[in-house]
C-alpha positions as CSV (number, residue, x, y, z in Angstrom):
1,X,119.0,116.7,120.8
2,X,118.8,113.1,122.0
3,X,121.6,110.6,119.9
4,X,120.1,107.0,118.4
5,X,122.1,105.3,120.9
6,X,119.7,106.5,123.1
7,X,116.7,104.3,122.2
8,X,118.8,101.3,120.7
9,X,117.8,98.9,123.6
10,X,115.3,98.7,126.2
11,X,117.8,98.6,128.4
12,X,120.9,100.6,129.2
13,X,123.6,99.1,127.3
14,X,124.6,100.1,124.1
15,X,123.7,98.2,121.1
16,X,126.2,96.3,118.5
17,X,128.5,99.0,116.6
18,X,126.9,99.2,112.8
19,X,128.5,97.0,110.8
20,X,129.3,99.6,108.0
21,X,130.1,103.1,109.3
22,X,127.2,106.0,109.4
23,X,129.4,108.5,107.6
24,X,129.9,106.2,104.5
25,X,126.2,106.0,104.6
26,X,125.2,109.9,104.8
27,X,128.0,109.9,101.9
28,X,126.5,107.9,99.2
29,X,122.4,109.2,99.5
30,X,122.2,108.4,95.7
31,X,124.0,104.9,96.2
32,X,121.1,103.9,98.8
33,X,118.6,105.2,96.9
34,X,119.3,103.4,93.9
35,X,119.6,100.4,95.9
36,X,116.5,100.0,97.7
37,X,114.3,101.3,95.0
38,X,116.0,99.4,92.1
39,X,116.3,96.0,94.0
40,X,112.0,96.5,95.3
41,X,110.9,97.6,91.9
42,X,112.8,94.5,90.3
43,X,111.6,92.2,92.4
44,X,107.9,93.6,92.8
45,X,107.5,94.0,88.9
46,X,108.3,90.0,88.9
47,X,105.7,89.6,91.2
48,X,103.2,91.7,89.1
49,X,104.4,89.9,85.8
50,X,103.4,86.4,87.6
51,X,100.1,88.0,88.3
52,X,99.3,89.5,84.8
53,X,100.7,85.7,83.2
54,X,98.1,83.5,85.2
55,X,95.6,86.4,84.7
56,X,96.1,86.0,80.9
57,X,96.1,82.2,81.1
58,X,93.0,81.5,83.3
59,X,90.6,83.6,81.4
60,X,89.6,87.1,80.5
61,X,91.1,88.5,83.9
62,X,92.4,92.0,83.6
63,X,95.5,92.1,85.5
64,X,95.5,96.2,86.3
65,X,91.8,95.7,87.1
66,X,92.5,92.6,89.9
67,X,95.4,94.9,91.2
68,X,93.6,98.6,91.6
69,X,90.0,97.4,91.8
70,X,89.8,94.1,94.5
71,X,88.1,94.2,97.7
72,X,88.9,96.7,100.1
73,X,90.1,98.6,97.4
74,X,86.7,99.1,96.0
75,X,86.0,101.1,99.3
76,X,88.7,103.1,99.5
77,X,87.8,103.9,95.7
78,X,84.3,104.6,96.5
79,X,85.4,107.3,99.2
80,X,87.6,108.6,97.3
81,X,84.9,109.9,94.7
82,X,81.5,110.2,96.5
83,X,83.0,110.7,100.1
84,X,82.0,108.7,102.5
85,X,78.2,106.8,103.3
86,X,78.3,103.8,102.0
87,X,76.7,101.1,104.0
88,X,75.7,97.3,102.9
89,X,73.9,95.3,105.1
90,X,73.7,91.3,105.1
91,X,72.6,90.3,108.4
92,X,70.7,92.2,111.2
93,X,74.9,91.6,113.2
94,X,76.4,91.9,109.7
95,X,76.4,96.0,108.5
96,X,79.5,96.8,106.4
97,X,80.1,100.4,106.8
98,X,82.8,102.5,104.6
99,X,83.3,104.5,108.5
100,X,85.6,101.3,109.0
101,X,88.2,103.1,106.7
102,X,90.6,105.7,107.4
103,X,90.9,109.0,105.0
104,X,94.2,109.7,104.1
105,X,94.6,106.9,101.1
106,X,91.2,107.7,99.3
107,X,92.0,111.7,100.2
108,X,95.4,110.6,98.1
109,X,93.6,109.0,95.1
110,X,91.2,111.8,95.0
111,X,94.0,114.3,94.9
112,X,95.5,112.6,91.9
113,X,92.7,112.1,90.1
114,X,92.4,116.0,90.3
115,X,95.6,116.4,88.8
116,X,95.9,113.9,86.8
117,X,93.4,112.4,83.7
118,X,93.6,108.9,85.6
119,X,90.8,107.3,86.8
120,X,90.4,105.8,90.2
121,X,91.9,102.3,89.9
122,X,94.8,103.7,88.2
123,X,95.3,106.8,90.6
124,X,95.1,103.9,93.3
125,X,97.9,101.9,91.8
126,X,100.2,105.1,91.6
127,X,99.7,106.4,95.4
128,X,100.4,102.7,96.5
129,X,103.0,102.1,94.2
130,X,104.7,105.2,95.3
131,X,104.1,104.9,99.0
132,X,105.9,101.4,98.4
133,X,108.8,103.0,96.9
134,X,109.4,105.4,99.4
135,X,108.7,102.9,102.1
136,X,111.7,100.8,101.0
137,X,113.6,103.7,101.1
138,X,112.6,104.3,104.8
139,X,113.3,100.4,105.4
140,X,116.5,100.8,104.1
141,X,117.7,103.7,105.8
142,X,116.6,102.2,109.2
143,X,118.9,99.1,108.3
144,X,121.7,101.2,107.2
145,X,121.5,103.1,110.5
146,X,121.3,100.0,112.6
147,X,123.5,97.3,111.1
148,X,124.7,98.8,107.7
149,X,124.0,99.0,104.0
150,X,124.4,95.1,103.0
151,X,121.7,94.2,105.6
152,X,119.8,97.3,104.9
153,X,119.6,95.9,101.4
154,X,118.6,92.3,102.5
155,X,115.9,94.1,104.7
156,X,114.3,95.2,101.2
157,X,114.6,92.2,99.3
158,X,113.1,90.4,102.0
159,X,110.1,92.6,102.7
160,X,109.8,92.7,99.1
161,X,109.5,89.2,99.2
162,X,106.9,88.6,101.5
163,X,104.0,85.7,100.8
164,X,101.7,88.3,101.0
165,X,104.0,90.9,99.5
166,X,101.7,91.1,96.5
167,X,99.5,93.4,98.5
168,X,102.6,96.0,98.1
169,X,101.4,96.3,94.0
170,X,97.6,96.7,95.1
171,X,95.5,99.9,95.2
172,X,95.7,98.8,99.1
173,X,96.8,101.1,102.1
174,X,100.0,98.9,103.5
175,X,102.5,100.8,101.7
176,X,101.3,104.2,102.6
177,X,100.9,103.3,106.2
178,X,104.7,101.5,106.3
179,X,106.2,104.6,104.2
180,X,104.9,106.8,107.0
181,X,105.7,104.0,109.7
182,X,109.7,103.3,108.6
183,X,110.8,107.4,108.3
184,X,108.8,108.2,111.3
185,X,110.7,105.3,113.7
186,X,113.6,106.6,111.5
187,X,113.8,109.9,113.0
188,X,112.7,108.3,116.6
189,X,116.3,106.7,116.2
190,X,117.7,110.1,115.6
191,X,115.9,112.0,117.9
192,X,114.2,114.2,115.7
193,X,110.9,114.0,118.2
194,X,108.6,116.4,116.5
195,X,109.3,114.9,112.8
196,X,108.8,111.6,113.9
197,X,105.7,112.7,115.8
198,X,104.4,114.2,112.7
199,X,105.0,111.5,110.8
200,X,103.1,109.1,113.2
201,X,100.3,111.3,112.6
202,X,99.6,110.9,109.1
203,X,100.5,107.0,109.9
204,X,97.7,107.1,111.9
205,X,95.5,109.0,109.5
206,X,96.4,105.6,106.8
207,X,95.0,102.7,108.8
208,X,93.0,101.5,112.2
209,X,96.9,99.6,112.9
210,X,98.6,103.0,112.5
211,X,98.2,103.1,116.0
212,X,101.4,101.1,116.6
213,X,103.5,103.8,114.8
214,X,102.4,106.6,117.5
215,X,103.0,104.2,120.3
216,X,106.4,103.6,119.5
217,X,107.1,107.5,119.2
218,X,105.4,107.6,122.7
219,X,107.5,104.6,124.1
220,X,110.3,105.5,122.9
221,X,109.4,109.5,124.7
222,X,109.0,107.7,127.7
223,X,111.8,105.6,127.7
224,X,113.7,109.5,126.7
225,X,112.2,111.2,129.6
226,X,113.1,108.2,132.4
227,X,116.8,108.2,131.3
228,X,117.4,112.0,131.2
229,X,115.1,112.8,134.2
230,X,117.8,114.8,135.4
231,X,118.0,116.9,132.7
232,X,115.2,117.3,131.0
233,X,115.3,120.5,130.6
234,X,117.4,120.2,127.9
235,X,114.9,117.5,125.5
236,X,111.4,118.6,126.5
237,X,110.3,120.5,124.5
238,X,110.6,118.6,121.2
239,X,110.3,115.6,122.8
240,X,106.8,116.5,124.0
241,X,105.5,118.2,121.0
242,X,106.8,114.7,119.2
243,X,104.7,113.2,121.6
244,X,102.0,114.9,121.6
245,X,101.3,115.3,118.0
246,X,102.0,111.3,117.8
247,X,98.3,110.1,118.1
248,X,96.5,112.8,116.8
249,X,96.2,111.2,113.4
250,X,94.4,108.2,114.9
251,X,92.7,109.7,117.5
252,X,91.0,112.1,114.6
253,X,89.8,109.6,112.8
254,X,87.9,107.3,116.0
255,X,86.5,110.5,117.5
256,X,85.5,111.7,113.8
257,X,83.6,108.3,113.3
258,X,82.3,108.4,116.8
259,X,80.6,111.7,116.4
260,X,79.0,110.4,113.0
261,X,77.7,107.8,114.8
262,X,76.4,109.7,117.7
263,X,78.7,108.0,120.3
264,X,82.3,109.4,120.4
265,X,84.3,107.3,122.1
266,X,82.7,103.6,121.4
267,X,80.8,104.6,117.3
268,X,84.4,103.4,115.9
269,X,84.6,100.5,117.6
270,X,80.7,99.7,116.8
271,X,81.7,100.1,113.7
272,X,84.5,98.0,113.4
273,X,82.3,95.1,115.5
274,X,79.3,95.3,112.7
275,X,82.1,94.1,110.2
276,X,82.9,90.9,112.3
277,X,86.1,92.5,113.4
278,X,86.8,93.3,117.1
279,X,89.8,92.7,119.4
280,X,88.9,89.6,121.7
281,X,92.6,88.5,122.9
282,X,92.6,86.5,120.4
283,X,89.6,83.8,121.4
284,X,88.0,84.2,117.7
285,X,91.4,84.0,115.9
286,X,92.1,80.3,118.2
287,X,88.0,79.4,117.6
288,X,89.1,79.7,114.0
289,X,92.5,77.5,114.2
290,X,91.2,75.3,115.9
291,X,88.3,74.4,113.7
292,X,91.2,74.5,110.8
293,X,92.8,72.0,112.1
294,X,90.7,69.5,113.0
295,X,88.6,70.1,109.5
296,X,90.5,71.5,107.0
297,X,90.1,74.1,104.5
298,X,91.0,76.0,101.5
299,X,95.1,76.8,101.4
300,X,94.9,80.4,102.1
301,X,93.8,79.6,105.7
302,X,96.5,77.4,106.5
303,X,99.4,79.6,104.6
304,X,98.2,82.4,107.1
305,X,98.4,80.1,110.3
306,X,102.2,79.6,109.1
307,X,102.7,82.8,108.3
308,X,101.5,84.2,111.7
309,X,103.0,81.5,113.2
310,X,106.8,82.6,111.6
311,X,106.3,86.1,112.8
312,X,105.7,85.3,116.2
313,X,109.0,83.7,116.0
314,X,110.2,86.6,114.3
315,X,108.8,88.6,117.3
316,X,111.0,86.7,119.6
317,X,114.3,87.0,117.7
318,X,114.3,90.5,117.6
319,X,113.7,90.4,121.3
320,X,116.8,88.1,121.8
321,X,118.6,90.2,119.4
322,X,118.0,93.1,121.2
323,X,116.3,95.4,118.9
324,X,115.8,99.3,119.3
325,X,112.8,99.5,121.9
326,X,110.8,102.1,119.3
327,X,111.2,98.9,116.4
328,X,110.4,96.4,119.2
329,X,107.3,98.3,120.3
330,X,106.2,99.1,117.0
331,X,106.1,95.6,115.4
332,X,104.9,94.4,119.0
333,X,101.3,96.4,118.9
334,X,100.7,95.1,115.0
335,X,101.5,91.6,116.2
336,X,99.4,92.0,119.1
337,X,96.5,94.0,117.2
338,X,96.7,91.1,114.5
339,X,96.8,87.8,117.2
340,X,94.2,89.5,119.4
341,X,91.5,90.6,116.4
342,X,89.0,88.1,115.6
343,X,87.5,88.2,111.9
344,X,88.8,88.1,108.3
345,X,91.2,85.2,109.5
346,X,92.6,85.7,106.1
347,X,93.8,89.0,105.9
348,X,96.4,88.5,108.8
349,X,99.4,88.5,106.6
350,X,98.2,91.7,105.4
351,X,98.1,93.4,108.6
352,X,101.8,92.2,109.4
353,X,103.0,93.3,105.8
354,X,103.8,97.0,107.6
355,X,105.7,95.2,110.7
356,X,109.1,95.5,108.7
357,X,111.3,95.0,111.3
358,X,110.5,91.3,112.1
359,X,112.4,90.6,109.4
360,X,115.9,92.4,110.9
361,X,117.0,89.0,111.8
362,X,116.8,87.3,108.9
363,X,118.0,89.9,107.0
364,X,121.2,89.4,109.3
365,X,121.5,85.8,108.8
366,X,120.9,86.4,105.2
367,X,123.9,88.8,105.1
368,X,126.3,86.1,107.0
369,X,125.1,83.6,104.7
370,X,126.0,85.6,101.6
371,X,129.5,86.2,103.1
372,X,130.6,82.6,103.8
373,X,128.6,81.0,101.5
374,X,126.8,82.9,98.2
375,X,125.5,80.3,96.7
376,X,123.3,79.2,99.5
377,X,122.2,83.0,99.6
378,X,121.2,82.9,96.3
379,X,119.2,79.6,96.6
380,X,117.4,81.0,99.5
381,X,116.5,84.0,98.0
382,X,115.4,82.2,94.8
383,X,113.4,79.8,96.8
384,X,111.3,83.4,98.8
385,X,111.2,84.4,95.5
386,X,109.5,81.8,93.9
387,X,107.4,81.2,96.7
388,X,106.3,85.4,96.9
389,X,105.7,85.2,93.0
390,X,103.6,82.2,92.8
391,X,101.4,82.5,96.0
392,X,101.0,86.5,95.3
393,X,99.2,85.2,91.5
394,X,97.3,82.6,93.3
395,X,95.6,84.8,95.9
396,X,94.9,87.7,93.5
397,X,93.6,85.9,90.6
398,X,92.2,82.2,91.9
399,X,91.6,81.8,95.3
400,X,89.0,84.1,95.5
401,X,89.4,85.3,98.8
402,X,89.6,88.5,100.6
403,X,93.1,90.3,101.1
């Protein structure tokens, strides 16, 4: 079985030693648990408390109802207890089609409300809000096993503190998809190949985006097979079936669509084009800055310029920083699937909420900082707190716009 050091770097040295030691972490499972959840849930139930108070003061806005029943998660509702069919046309080039949505979140809601007597909004609210919980989990034990527990911590607080991190306490798909996403590249750094393959499968089962999740489990099997070409004997056959079962998730769900739609390879991708969402290297998405710019508009627009703009930079900091090549591959293809799709300008952030480990950096620097000077830590987190709290309320409850 292949060691994490083996896929720390797309290149043959050796990364950084951790900055806490592994056994201290396998050690204390209860410790990290408590941490990750108990810091996320603190800091998300802030975020959901700001939503319910400007709810409450603006009107006769339900706050559960904005959370489990808003845009896309009306779909994935609507699936979830009719199956799917559902098609709304608004132009003769305008035909929103429930196909555009992947099974396994409605197939989750359904379940519960099986089991359970809750009703669809609040069976949405508890898949997501689990998924999120174990996703921090996952977070955390990615940054534990790369660069110890403090920055493991700082890597939750951070991606619980996202602008757009409000999505997180939405019936919405993120958190399933990045719960799936962090313990799948989790085990890719352990070289468990067939549990990380698995894994990449149900991530691609979650969301069109899951994709990135199974080419990171291939990329990293590739970069596996180059280095130990001369003994390959000894990985190859978990390695493959990790492999192998990667993009089966995904692939399902586009052939699935394409045979509803009488063409297998391309009725997905029609589709996703009849929603005003296709992948155009990025020409719509620079159409649409460029007319933002020069005209203005309403805030959302240009928080998600900034936004996208900061994880690009992310991007290259985890390149200079040398980043495991299954993480750098991983957050590569959503930044990539996010720059190059044109439509629903607005919803960028969202589709970067799963990239986690953009935010390795900063959870390093945040660490440092901490160290010499706590204060300054403290004000900075405040200050992404404040900033997660109030724009999270805002887009939920008054600017009207889709997620």
């Amino acid at each position: 079985m292949t060691h994490a050091s083996t896929l720390a770097s797309p290149a043959p040295p050796s990364p950084p030693a951790p900055a806490e030691p592994e056994t201290g972490e396998r050690l204390r499972p209860r410790h990290l648990l408590a941490a990750a959840l108990g810091l996320f849930a603190a800091v998300r139930l802030a975020g959901v408390a700001m939503v319910a108070a400007v709810a409450w003061a603006t009107g006769d806005k339900q706050p559960l109802a904005l959370l489990g029943r808003s845009w896309d998660s009306l779909w994935y509702l609507g699936i979830a207890a009719h199956g799917y069919g559902r098609t709304l046309r608004f132009e003769p080039d305008v035909v929103q089609s429930d196909l555009a949505f992947f099974p396994l979140y409605p197939a989750l809601v359904r379940a519960v409300t099986a089991l359970t007597p809750l009703g669809g909004g609040a069976a949405g609210l508890l898949v997501s809000w689990a998924a999120a919980a174990v996703a921090a989990c996952g977070i955390h034990a990615v940054g534990a096993r790369l660069h110890g527990r403090a920055v493991a911590t700082a890597l939750v607080l951070l991606w619980g503190l996202l602008p757009h991190s409000v999505v997180l306490s939405m019936a919405y798909t993120e958190p399933v998809l990045t719960a799936f996403a962090a313990w799948s590249l989790y085990a890719v750094l352990g070289g468990h190949w067939v549990r990380a393959g698995a894994l990449a499968t149900l991530a691609g089962l979650a969301r069109p985006n899951g994709f990135a999740v199974a080419a990171a489990v291939l990329a990293a099997a590739a970069y596996e097979v180059w280095r130990s070409r001369r003994r390959i004997g000894k990985v190859i056959h978990r390695l493959w079936t990790g492999a192998a079962l990667a993009p089966l998730g995904w692939g399902a769900c586009v052939l699935w669509v394409g045979h509803r739609k009488g063409d297998l390879l391309g009725g997905y991708f029609e589709v996703q084009e009849l929603w005003g969402s296709r992948f155009d290297f990025g020409r719509g998405s620079a159409h649409f800055a460029r007319r933002l710019l020069l005209h203005g508009d309403r805030f959302v627009f240009p928080m998600t310029m900034v936004i996208v703009a900061a994880a690009v930079l992310l991007y290259a900091l985890l390149l200079a920083d040398r980043a495991p090549l299954p993480l750098l591959v991983y957050s590569g293809v959503l930044l990539l699937i996010t720059l190059g799709g044109s439509g629903f300008f607005e919803s960028k952030p969202r589709f970067l909420l799963p990239a986690f480990p953009l935010l390795l950096p900063l959870a390093r620097a945040l660490v440092r900082t901490a160290r010499a000077r706590p204060w300054h830590a403290a004000v900075v987190a405040g200050a992404l707190a404040g900033l997660s709290f109030a724009y999270g309320a805002y887009l939920v409850v008054i600017a009207n716009t889709p997620l």
